[in-house]
C-alpha positions as CSV (number, residue, x, y, z in Angstrom):
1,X,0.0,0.0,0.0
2,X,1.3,3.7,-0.7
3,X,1.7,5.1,2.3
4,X,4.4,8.2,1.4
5,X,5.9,9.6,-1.5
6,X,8.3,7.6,-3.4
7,X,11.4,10.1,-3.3
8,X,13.7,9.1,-0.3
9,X,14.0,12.8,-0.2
10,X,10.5,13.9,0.4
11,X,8.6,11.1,1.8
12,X,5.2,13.4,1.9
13,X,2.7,11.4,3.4
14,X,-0.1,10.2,1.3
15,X,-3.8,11.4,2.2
16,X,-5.0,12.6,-0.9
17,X,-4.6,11.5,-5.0
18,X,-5.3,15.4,-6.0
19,X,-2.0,15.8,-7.0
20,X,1.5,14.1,-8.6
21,X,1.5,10.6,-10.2
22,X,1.0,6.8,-8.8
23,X,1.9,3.8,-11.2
24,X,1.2,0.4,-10.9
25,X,3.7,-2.1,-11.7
26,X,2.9,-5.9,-12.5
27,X,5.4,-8.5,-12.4
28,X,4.8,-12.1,-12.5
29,X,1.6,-13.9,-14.3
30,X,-1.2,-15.5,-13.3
31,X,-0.7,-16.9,-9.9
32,X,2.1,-15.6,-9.4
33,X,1.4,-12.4,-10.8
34,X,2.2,-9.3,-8.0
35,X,1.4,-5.8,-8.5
36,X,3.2,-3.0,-6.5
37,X,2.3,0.9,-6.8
38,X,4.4,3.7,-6.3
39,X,3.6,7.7,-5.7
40,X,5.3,10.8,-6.4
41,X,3.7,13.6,-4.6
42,X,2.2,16.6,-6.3
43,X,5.7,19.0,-5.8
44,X,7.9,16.4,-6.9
45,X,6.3,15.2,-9.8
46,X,7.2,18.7,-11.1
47,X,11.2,17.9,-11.1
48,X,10.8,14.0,-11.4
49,X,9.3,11.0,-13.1
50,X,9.7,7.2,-12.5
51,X,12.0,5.6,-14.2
52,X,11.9,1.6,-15.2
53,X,15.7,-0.1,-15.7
54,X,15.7,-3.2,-17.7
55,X,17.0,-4.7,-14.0
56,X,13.3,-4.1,-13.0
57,X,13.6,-1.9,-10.3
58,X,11.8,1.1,-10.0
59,X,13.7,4.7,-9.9
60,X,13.2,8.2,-10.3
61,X,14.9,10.7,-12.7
62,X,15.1,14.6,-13.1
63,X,12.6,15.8,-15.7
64,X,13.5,16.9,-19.5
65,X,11.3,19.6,-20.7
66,X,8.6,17.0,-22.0
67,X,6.5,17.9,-19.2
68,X,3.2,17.8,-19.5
69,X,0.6,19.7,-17.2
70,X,-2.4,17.6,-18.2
71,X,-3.4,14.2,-17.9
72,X,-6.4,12.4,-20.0
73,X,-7.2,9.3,-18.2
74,X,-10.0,6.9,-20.4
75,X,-11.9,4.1,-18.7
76,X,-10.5,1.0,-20.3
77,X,-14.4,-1.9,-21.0
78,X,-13.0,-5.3,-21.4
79,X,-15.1,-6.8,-23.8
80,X,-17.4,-9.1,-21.5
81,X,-18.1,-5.9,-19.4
82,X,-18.9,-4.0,-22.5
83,X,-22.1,-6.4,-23.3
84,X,-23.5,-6.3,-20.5
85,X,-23.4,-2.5,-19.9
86,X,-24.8,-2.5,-23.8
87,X,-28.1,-4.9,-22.3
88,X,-28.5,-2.4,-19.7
89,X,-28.8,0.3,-21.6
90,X,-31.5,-1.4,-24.2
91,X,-33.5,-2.0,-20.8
92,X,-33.5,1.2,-20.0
């Protein structure tokens, strides 16, 4: 569970997602799949992102300029989902 921020510098504790950026990292499949999440608070996020070494540990990095300010996040329907929220419609 996130708990604080993710640079060793910071550590800002977590009570809100208003601001910065959490990832999710899967390793593993199946059964043995685990999934691990990491958080860089709001003021942070501003000078660094995560970085992912092919060793598979997780880091963070200063910023280039390819900052972006906005985010567009889409709601992903798997394709079983996506049937029944069509039949609930037509009942409608």
């Amino acid at each position: 569970m996130i708990d604080r921020c993710f640079n060793s510098a910071c550590k800002r504790k977590l009570e809100y997602l208003r601001d910065g950026r959490v990832v999710r990292i899967t390793r593993g499949k199946d059964e043995d799949a685990s999934v691990e999440h990491y958080w860089l608070c709001g003021p942070c996020y501003e000078t660094y992102d995560f970085e992912f070494p092919p060793d598979g540990s997780v880091t963070i990095r200063e910023r280039s300029g390819d900052h972006r300010e906005e985010f567009y996040f889409h709601d992903v329907v798997l394709p079983e989902r996506r049937q029944l929220a069509d039949r609930r419609q037509y009942k409608r």
